[in-house]
N, C-alpha and C positions, 0 to 999 in steps of 0.2 A: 365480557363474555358471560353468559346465561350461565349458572351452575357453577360460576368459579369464583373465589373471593381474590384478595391482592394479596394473597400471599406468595405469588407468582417468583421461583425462583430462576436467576441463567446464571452460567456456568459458561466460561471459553476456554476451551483448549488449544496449544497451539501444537504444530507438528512438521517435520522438517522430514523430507523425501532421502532416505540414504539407496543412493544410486548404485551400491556395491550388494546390497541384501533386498536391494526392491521391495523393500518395507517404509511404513508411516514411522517416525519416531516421536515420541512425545518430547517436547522443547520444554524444561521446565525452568528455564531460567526467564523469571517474573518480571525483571529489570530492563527488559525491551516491551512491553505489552503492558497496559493499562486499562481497567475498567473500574465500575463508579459504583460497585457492591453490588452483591445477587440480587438488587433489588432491580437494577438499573441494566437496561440493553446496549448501554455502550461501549465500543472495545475500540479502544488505540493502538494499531502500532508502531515503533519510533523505528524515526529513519536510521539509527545507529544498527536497528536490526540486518538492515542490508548492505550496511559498509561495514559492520563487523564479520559478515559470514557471507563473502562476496561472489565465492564460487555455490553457493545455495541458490539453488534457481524457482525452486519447486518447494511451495510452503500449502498448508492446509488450517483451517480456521474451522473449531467446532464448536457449538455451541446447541449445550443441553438445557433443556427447559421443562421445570416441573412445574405443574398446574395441580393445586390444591381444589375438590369438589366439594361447595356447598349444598351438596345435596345430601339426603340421607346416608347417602355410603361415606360421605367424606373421604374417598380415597385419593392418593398426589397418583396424576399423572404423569409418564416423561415424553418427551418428544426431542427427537436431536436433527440436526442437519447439517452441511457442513460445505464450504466453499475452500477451491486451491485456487492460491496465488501462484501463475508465472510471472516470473519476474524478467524483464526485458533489460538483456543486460545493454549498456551503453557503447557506440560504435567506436571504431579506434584507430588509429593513425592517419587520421584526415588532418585537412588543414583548410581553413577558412579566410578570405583575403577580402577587404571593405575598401571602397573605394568612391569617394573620396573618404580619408580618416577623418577629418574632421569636418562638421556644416553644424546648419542651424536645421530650424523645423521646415523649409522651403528647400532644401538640401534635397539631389535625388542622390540615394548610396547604392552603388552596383557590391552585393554580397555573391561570390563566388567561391562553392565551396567542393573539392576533386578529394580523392584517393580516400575516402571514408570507411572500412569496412565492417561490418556490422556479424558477432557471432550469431544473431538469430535470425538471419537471411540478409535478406538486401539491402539497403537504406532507400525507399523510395521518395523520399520528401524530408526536407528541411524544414524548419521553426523559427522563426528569431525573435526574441522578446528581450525587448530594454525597455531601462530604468531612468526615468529622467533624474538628475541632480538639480535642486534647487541653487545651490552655489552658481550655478553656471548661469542662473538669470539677473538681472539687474534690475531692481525691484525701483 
C-alpha cells in the first residue's frame, strides 16, 4: 500500500452473544483461538470451541488493523471490521438405515434416512461421505 511501511499491525477479538442482556461479550479465554502474531492475518478457531459451549449459537470475530504512514506525518492508522458466526446446530433423533450393509465399489446401497429433526428449521437434504479402509483391499 502507497504511504504505509510493514509495520502493519491485527489484532482478533472474539465475542459470544448473551441472549439474556442482548449484548456482545468479549471471550477472553485464548485457549480456543489461534493466531500467528500481530504480524500475521491469521486466526484459527478450534473445534473444542463449539462442543465446549454447545448452547452458544451466535459468536462474532473482530478484528482491528493499524496501519503505520510513511509519509511525513507518520501517523498509525486504525480500521476494524468484524464478522458473526451462526452456528448450525446438528439435527436429532433421526435414524439412518443402508442397505445392503455390506458390498464392494459395484455395490448399489439404498441409504434411507426418516424422523430427523433439525432445531434451525428443516432438514432439507442429506450428505454422505465415507472413508475407504485400505485393510479391506487385498493388495
Amino acid at each position: 500500500m502507497i504511504g504505509c511501511d510493514s509495520s502493519s499491525t491485527y489484532t482478533f477479538n472474539l465475542y459470544l452473544f448473551n441472549n439474556s442482556t442482548s449484548q456482545w461479550t468479549y471471550f477472553s479465554n485464548s485457549s480456543y483461538y489461534f493466531t500467528s502474531g500481530q504480524s500475521n492475518t491469521d486466526f484459527t478457531i478450534s473445534k473444542s470451541l463449539f462442543t465446549d459451549y454447545p448452547s452458544q449459537n451466535v459468536w462474532k470475530i473482530e478484528l482491528i488493523v493499524n496501519v503505520a504512514s510513511t509519509l511525513s506525518t507518520n501517523q498509525t492508522y486504525q480500521g476494524a471490521t468484524s464478522m458473526q458466526i451462526l452456528v448450525n446446530f446438528s439435527p436429532l433423533s433421526g435414524v439412518c438405515t443402508v442397505n445392503p450393509f455390506y458390498g464392494n465399489t459395484t455395490s448399489l446401497f439404498n441409504i434411507m434416512c426418516n424422523s430427523w429433526k433439525d432445531p434451525d428449521g428443516s432438514v432439507t437434504n442429506y450428505a454422505f461421505y465415507s472413508k475407504l479402509s485400505i485393510e479391506n483391499f487385498i493388495l
